[in-house]
N, C-alpha and C positions, 0 to 999 in steps of 0.2 A: 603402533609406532608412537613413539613420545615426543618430544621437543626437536626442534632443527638447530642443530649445534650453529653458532653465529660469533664470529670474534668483531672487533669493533669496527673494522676494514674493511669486512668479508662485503663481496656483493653478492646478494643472493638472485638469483638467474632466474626466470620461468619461460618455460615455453607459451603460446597463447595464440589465439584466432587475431587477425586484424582487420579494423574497419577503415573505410574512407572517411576521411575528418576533417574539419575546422576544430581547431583547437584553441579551448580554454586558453585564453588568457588576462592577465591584470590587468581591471578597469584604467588603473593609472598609467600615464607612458612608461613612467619609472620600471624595469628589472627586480626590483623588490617592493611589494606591497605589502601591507594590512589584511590584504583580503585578497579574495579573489570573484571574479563572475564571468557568464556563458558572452555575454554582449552588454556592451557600455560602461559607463562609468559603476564605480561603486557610488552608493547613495553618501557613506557616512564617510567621513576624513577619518584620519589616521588618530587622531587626540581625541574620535568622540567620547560622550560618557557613557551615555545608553541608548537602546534602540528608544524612541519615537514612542513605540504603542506600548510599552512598558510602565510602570508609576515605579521608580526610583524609589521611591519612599515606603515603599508595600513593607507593613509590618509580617516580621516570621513568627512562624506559630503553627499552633493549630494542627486539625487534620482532614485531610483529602480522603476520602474513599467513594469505591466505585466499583462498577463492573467491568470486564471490557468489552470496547466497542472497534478496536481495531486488534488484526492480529501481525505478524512478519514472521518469516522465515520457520520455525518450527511450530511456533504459539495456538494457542486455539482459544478458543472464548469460554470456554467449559471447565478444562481443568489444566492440572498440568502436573509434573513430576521430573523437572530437570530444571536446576537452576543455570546450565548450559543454553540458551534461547539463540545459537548462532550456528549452531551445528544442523542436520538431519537428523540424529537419534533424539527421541525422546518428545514428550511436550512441556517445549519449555515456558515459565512463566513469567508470565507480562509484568513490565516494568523494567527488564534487568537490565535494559540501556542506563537507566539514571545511575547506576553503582559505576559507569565507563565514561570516564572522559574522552575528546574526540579530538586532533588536529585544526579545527574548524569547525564554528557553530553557523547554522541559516539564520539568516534575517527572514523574518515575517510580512516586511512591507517591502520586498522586492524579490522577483519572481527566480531566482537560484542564486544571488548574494554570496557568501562566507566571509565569514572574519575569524578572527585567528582566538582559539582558545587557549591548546597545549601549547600550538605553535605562536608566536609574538609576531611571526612575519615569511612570507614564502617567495624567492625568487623565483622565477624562472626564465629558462633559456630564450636566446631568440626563435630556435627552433622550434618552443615550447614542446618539446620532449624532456626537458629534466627540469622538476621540481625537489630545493631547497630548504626544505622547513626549519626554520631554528627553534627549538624550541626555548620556552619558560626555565630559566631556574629553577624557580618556585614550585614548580608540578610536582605533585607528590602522591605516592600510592596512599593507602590507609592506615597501612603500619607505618609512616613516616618517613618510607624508603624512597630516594627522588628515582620522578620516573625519567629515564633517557632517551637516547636516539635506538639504543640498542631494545628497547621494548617495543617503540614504535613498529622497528623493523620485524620484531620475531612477529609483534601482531598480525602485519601486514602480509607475511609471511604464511604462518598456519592457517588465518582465511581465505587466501588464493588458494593453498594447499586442500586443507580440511573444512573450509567453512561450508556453510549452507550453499547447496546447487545455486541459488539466487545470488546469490553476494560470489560466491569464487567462478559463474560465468559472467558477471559486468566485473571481474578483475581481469580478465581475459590478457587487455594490452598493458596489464605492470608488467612491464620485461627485467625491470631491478630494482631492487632493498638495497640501499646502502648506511648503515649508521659512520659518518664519517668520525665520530667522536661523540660526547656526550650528549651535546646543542644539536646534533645537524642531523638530519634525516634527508637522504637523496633516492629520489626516487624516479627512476627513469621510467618514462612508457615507450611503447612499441610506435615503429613511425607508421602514419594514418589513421592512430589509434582512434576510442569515438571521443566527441566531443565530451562528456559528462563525466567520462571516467575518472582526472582528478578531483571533480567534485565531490563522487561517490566516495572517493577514498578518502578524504577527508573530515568525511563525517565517520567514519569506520571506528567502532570502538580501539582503545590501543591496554592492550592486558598486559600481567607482569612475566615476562620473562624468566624472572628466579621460580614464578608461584609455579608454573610450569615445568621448572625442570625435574619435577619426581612425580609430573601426574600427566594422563594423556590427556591433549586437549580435543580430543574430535568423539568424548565420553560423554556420556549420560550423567550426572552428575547432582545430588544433593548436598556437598560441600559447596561453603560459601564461597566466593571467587574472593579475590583478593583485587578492588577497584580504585579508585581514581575520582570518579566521579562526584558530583554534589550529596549522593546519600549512598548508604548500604544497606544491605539486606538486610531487616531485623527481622519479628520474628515471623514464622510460617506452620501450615502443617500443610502438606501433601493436597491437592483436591481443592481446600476449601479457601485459603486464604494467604496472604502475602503481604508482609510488610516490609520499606522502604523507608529507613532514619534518616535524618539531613545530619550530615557532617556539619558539625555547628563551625571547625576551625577549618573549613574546605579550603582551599591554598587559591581556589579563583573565582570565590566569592564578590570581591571588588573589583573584577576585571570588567569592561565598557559591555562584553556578550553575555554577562550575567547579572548585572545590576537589576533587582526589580523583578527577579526569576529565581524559581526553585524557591517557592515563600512558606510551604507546609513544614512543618516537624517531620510528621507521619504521611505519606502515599501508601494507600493501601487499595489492594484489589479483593474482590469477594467475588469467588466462583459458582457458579449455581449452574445447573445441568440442562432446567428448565424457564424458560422464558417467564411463564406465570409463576412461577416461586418466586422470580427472581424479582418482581413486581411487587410482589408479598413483602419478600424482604425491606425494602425501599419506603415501602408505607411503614412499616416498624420500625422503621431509620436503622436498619441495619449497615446500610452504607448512606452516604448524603447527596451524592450528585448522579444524574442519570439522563442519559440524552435517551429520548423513545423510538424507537424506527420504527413502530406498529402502530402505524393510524387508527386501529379502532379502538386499540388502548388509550389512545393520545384524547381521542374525543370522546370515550365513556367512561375509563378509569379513572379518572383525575377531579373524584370528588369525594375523595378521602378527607374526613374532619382536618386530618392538617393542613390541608390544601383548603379550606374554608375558613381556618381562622387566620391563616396567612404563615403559620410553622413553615412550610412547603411553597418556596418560590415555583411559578413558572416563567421561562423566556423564550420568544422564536427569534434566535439570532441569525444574521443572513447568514449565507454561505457562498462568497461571488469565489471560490474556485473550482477549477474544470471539476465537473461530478463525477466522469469518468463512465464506467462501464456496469451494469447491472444487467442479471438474462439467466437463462438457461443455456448452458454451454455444452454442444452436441458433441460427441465425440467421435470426427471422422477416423478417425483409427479405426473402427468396427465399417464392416460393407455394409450392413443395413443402410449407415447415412451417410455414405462417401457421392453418393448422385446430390447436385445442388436442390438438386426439385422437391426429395423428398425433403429435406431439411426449411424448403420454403415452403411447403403444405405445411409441415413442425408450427410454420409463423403463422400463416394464415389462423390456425384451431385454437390460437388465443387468444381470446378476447379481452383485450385490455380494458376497451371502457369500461363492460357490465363489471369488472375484476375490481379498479379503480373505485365507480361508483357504490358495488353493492356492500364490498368488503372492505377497500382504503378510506370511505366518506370523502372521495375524490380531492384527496390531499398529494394526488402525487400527477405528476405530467409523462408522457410516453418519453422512453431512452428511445433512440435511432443510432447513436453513434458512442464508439468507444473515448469518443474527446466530447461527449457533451458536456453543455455549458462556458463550452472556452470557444477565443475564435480558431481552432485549429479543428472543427468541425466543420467540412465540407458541404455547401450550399449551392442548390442552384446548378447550372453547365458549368464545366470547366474549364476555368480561366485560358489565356493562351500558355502561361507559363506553364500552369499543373498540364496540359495538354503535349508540352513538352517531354515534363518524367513519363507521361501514359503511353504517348503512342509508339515506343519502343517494344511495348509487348501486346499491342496491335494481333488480334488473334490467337494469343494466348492467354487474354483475361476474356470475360463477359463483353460483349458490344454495348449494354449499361451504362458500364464503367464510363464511355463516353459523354455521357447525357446528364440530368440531377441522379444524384444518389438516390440508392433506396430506401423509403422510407416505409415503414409497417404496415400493412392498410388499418383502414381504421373502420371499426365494424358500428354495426346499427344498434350496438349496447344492450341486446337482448340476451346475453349469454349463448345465445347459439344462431350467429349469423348465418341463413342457409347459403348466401351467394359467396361467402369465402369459403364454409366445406364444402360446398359445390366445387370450388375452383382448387382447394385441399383434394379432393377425393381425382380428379382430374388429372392433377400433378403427379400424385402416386401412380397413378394408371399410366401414365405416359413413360413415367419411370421402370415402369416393368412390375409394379406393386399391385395384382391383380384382387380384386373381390370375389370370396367363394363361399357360401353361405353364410355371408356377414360376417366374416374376417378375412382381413387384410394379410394377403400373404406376399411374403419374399420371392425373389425373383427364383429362387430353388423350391419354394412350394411350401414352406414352415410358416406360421405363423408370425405376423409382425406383431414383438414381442418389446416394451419398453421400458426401463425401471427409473424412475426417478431419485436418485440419490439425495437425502440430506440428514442433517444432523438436530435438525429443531422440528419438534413436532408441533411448533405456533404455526410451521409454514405449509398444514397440512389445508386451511382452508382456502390458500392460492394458488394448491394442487389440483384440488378436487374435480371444480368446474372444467379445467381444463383436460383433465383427464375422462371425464364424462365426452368431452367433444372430440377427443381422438377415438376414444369409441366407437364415438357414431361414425368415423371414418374407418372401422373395420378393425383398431388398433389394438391390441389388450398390453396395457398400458398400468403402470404400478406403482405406489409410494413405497419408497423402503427409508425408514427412518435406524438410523445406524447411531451410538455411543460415537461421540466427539474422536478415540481413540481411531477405530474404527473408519471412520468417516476417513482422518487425515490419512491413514494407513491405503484405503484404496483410491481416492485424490490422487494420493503421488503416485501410485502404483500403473496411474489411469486405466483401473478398472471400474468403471461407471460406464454408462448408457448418454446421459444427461445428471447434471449438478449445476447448482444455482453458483453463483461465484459475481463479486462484487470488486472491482479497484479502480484506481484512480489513480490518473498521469499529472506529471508535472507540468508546469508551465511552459517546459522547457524541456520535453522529450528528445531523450538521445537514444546510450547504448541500453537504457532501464525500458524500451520497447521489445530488446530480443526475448525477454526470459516468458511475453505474453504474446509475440506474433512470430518469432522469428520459425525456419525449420530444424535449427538444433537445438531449440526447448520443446519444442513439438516430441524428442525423442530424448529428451533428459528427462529424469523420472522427476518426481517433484518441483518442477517447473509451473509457470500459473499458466502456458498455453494448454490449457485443459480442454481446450476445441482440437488441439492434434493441427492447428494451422501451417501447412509448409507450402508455401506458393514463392516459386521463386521471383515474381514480382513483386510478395509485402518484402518479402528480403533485400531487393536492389533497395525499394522505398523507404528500408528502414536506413541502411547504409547511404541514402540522402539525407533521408533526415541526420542523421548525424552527422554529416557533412557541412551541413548548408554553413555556410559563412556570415551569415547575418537572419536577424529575425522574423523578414519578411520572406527571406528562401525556406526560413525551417515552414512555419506555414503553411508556403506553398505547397509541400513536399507531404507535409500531414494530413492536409488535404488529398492528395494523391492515393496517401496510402489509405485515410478514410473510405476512398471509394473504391478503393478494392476490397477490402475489408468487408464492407458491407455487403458489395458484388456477390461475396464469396456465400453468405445467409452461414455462417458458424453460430448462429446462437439465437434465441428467441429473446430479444430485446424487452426489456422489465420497465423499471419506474424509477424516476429518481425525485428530488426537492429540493428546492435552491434554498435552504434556511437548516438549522438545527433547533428541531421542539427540544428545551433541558430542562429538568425537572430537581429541584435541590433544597436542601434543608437550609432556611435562612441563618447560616451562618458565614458566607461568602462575600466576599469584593470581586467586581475586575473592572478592569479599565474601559472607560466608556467607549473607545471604541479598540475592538481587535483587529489585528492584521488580516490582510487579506489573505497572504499564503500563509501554509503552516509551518512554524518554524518549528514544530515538535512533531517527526517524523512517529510518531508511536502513539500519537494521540486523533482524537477526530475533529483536530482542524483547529479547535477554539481555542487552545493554551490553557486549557484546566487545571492541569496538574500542573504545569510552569508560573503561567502567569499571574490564575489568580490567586488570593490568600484569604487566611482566615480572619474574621472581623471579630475579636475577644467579646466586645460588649455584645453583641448578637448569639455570638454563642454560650454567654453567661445566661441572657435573657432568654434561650431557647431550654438550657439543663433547667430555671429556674420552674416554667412550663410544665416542664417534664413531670 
């Protein structure tokens, strides 16, 4: 199917799920703002010039490359082969937000912000169910063509329809598209929709309409799009590489959300398959900038000649946002791990510290909760309020859940603590997981059989040890390393055993918890609930959390659902760092100090490819070198 026919008037309908909600509205009293946010004021008035942690003055130039370090929606960090990155077919490649303009850009120094990019300004109702957008005159596609109300809408449109599982279930409550004429974009949501929902929509790429009308949009695609945004696609081949041109006469280049942002010529990505190539490459300066996630590359590689005469900067820059969730992620869909018990002997047989110590150079701290490092991580007995959402399912969750959360034990660092596979081997047994000649068998008599899914064979010496210790608990237990295609092909399929998987919440968690707790991503295929989570208490607690009316209810509420979460043991809790090690070829600036949230949803937190820029004289003196 091709394009959704749309005249200027036309409202277009969806059906959709709805949540309980407190709803979004403008920090100002005013019916018409600048911007918009979850709770309180907006930071910045209506006439600012720029954000705060930005240099106004950042010279353009230059070029940015890199690998990737985050992925969304189709993406993968290895290759790709669809310049489409919003759909489910294909792997699409990283960057292709920067070629899309959006409704609203994030502020960096406040925890879910928007201010207005395409759009100049957004009313909305007292109901706040219908939002206003008027847009910019000036917005303009590439070819020159202004973009309208009626592009916004088909945009809005074909991703609730065809977009990626991820993006068209947090569309769920747009119940209407309306282009009331050129400027105006009205969009109605569903009543008790979630809180977050017009936030999410606002950052939604907005594509052309006409480019569409002779191509299907829900296709695989090596045609360039036709964008909006600060740069374009330049050039590429398949697999290895991707380049990204800054529209030098971009139409909102001077606008207050972009001054001081979008500073490179060139953004460029380089795909490598392998971790230690891709290391290789970096010391060659085949790309320039490189955050490390592999602590024993961070503390033994990093004595390459250019890193000694100072070619090659290092910095550890903080990271004060939530870290989020890092583990191995069980998959109760399969009966072997649908018993809580055996998925906590899972936890018991890892041992984190000797893990940490022998292989990380104890560079990393234990994860316990999916909101670590923010306060929406559950501490300590539960409050009398969290005691409120809980004790409604009083007998239906863990008696735990009452008390402190769980936290991982913590073993005696020798790589094989006997008093946890003691208490591992126990578990299983109570379970019905009986021992018969040194293997561990299923409650039907077959062998307990386990594969560990991934895509990177660096991550094969954080397997090993612990595959050695399900062993000793009777386990036969497996690494299968899979081709990135592969890999994303049986992820979404949820065909896996166990798979490592990493993300991270917002400050401001709403309806962007269903598609990782709720029970209808648990059974949408490419969904990131890759544990198969469906308890119908995270779902009332997610449907709080979106709810909650102010910032100390949401909280509370997170908390809540924290501790069922945990209750439940879906995953063997990993490691995370409150900092970013980056590693770059001295030819960069940034701002001496960065913002705390990320305002570049596609990036890892620090505004690399946004906010810093290239410094001429350093890159003179670096070719000079050369």
């Amino acid at each position: 199917m091709g394009t959704f026919p749309l005249t200027r008037r036309a409202a277009l309908r969806f059906g959709g799920g709805v949540a309980a909600a407190m709803l979004v509205r403008p920090a100002a009293a005013a019916s018409t703002a600048h911007g918009m946010s979850v709770f309180g004021d907006l930071k910045y008035p209506a006439d600012f010039h720029h954000f705060d942690y930005v240099n106004p003055d950042a010279p353009k130039g230059g070029i940015f490359s890199t690998i990737p370090s985050v992925r969304a929606n189709n993406q993968s960090y290895f290759t790709f082969n669809s310049l489409n990155a919003f759909i489910l077919k294909g792997e699409g490649a990283q960057g292709m937000d920067l070629t899309f303009a959006t409704l609203m850009a994030r502020a960096g120094d406040e925890p879910d912000a928007m201010y207005g990019l395409l759009a100049k300004s957004v009313e909305i109702s007292p109901d706040k169910l219908v939002y206003r957008f008027v847009l910019r005159p000036e917005a303009r596609f590439h070819d020159g063509s202004r973009l309208t109300a009626a592009d916004a809408a088909f945009s809005l449109t074909m991703l609730k329809a065809k977009g990626h599982p991820l993006i068209s279930q947090q569309m769920r409550d747009v119940a209407a598209v309306e282009a009331v004429d050129d400027a105006t974009l009205v969009v109605t949501f569903a009543e008790k929709r979630a809180r977050d929902v017009p936030l999410f929509v606002a950052a939604l790429p907005i594509f052309s309409r006409a480019y569409y009308a002779s191509r299907a949009f829900d296709e695989s695609t090596l045609d360039v799009p036709l964008g909006s945004g600060p740069y374009r696609v330049g050039k590429f081949e398949v697999n290895r590489f991707i380049e990204f041109e800054r529209v030098k006469d971009w139409w909102g280049a001077d606008l207050p959300v972009a001054r001081g942002t979008y500073n490179f010529d060139i953004v460029r990505y380089e795909f490598y398959r392998d971790r230690d190539v891709a290391f290789e490459g970096f010391t060659a300066r085949n790309y320039l900038y490189r955050e490390e996630f592999t602590a024993r590359v961070w503390a033994t590689r990093y004595d390459f000649p250019a890193i000694k005469d100072g070619r090659v900067k290092r910095e550890i820059l903080p990271d004060d946002t939530p870290s989020g969730a890092q583990g191995w992620f069980i998959n109760t869909r399969r009966d072997r791990f649908k018993d809580p018990r055996v998925r906590e002997a899972l936890i018991n047989a890892f041992d984190f510290e000797w893990t940490n110590k022998t292989i990380m150079y104890g560079a990393y701290t234990r994860t316990v909760s999916p909101f670590q490092n923010s306060n929406l991580m559950a501490e300590g007995a539960p409050s009398p309020d969290e005691l409120k959402l809980l004790e409604p399912f009083r007998g239906e969750i863990p008696n735990e859940v009452f008390d402190a959360p769980f936290v991982p034990p913590v073993s005696d660092g020798t790589g094989q603590d006997r008093a946890l596979l003691r208490r591992a081997s126990q578990l299983l047994q109570d379970a019905g997981f009986p021992i018969k000649e040194g293997k561990r068998l299923l409650p039907n008599g077959d062998v307990f059989r386990i594969e560990f899914l991934v895509d990177e064979p660096s991550l094969q010496p954080h397997h090993m040890p612990y595959i050695k210790n399900l062993g000793v608990l009777g386990i036969e237990a497996t690494l299968r390393v899979v081709d990135a295609v592969q890999y994303r092909a049986r992820v979404e399929d949820f065909d896996f055993d166990i798979t490592m998987q990493r993300f991270s919440l917002s400050a401001t968690p709403g309806d962007s918890l269903r598609p990782f707790f709720s029970s209808q991503a648990a059974k949408t295929k490419g969904s990131y609930n890759l544990a198969g989570v469906a308890n119908p208490a995270i779902d009332a607690l997610i449907e709080r959390i979106i709810g909650a009316e102010s910032r100390p209810e949401l909280i509370t509420a997170c908390h809540a659902l924290d501790r069922v979460f945990r209750a439940g043991r879906y995953w063997v809790p990993q490691w995370y760092r409150s900092n970013h090690p980056v590693a770059y070829w001295d030819v960069f600036d940034h701002p001496a100090k960065l913002p705390r949230y990320n305002p570049d949803g596609y990036s890892s937190g620090l505004g690399e490819r946004t906010l810093w820029w290239s410094d001429a004289a350093k890159a003179a003196k670096l070719d000079q070198a050369k």
